[in-house]
C-alpha positions as CSV (number, residue, x, y, z in Angstrom):
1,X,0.0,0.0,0.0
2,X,0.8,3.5,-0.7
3,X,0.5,6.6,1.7
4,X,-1.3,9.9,0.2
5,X,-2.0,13.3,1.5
6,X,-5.5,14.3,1.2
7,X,-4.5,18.4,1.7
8,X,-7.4,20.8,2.2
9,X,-7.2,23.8,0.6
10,X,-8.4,27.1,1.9
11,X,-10.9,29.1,-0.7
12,X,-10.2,33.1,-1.0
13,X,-13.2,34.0,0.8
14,X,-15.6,31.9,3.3
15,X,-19.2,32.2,2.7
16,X,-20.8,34.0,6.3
17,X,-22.7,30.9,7.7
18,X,-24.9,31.1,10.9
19,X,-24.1,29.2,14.3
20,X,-26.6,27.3,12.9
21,X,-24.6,26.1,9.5
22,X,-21.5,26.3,11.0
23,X,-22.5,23.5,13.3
24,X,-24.0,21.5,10.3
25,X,-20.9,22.1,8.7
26,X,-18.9,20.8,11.9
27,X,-21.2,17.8,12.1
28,X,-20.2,16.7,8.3
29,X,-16.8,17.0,8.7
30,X,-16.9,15.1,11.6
31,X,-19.1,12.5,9.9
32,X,-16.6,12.8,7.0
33,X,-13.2,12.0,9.0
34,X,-15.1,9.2,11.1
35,X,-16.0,7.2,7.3
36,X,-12.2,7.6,6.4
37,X,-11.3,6.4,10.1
38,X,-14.0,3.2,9.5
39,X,-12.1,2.1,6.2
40,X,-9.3,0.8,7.9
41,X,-7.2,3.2,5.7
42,X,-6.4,6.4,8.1
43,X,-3.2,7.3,9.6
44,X,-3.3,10.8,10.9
45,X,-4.9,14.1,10.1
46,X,-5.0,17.7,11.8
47,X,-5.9,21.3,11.4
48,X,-3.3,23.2,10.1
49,X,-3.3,26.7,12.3
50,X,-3.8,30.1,9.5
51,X,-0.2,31.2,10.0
52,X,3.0,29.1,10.1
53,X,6.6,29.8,9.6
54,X,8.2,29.7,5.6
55,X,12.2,28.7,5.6
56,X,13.9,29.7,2.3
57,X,17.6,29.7,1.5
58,X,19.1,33.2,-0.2
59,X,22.3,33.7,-1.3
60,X,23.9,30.8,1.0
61,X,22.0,32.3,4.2
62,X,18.7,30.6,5.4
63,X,16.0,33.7,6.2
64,X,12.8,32.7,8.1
65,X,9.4,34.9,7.5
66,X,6.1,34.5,9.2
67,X,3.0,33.4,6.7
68,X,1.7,31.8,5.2
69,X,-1.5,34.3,5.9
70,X,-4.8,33.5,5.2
71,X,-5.2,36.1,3.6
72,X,-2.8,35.1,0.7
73,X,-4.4,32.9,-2.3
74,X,-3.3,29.6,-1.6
75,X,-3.7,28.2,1.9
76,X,-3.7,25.1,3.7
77,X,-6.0,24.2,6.2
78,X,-5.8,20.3,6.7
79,X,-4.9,17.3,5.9
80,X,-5.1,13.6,6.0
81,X,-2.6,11.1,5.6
82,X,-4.1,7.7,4.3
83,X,-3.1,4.4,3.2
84,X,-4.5,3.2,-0.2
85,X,-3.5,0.8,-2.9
86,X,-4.0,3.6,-6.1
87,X,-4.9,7.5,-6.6
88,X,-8.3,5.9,-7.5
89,X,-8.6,4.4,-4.2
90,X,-7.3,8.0,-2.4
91,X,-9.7,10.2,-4.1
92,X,-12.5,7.7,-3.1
93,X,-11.8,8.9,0.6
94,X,-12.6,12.2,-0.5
95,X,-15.6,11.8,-2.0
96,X,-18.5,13.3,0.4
97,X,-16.1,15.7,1.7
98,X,-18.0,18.8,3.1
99,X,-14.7,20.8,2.1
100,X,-15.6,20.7,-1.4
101,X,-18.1,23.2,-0.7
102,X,-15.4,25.4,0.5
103,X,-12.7,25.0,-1.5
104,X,-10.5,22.5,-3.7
105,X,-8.9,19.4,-2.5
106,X,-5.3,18.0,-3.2
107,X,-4.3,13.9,-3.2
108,X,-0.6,13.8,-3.4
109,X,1.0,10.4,-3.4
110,X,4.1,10.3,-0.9
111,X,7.3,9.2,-2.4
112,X,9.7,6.7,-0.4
113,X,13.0,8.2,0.3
């Protein structure tokens, strides 16, 4: 079997939902993330928190800078780590999803190093 990352991206702009929806919302993604648990398939998943540190190397000297923001385009906000035997099976995991009313999902196959 092969592990994946089922990454949950962040959408520009979140619709204004009442207590009311969010909870509803809440209540499928728990639902969600209890199916991928029952499958037998699910290693670990989280929450990613909006800001984060970004590392990059410049001219030989390693400079660290707050962000991502969550107010930039692309942003993380979760993620699963799964087990599956193809991409087919992976994306299965994701159908059902209440994130795809929010924004796009990601299935990245991890490479053994």
């Amino acid at each position: 079997m092969n592990s994946y990352l089922i990454l949950l991206h962040e959408i520009d702009k979140m619709p204004e939902l009442s207590p009311e929806e969010m909870q509803a919302v809440i209540s499928r993604y728990k639902a969600w993330g209890q199916r991928i648990r029952a499958t037998g398939n699910y290693l670990s998943s989280g929450k990613l928190e909006s800001t984060g540190r970004v590392v990059r190397a410049e001219a030989g000297k390693t400079r660290i800078t707050d962000g991502p923001f969550t107010e930039t385009k692309d942003v993380l906000g979760g993620y699963y780590l799964v087990q599956a035997e193809s991409y087919d099976q992976a994306v299965e995991l994701c159908q059902g999803s209440p994130h795809l009313d929010f924004g796009p999902i990601e299935v990245r196959r991890l490479e053994v190093v």
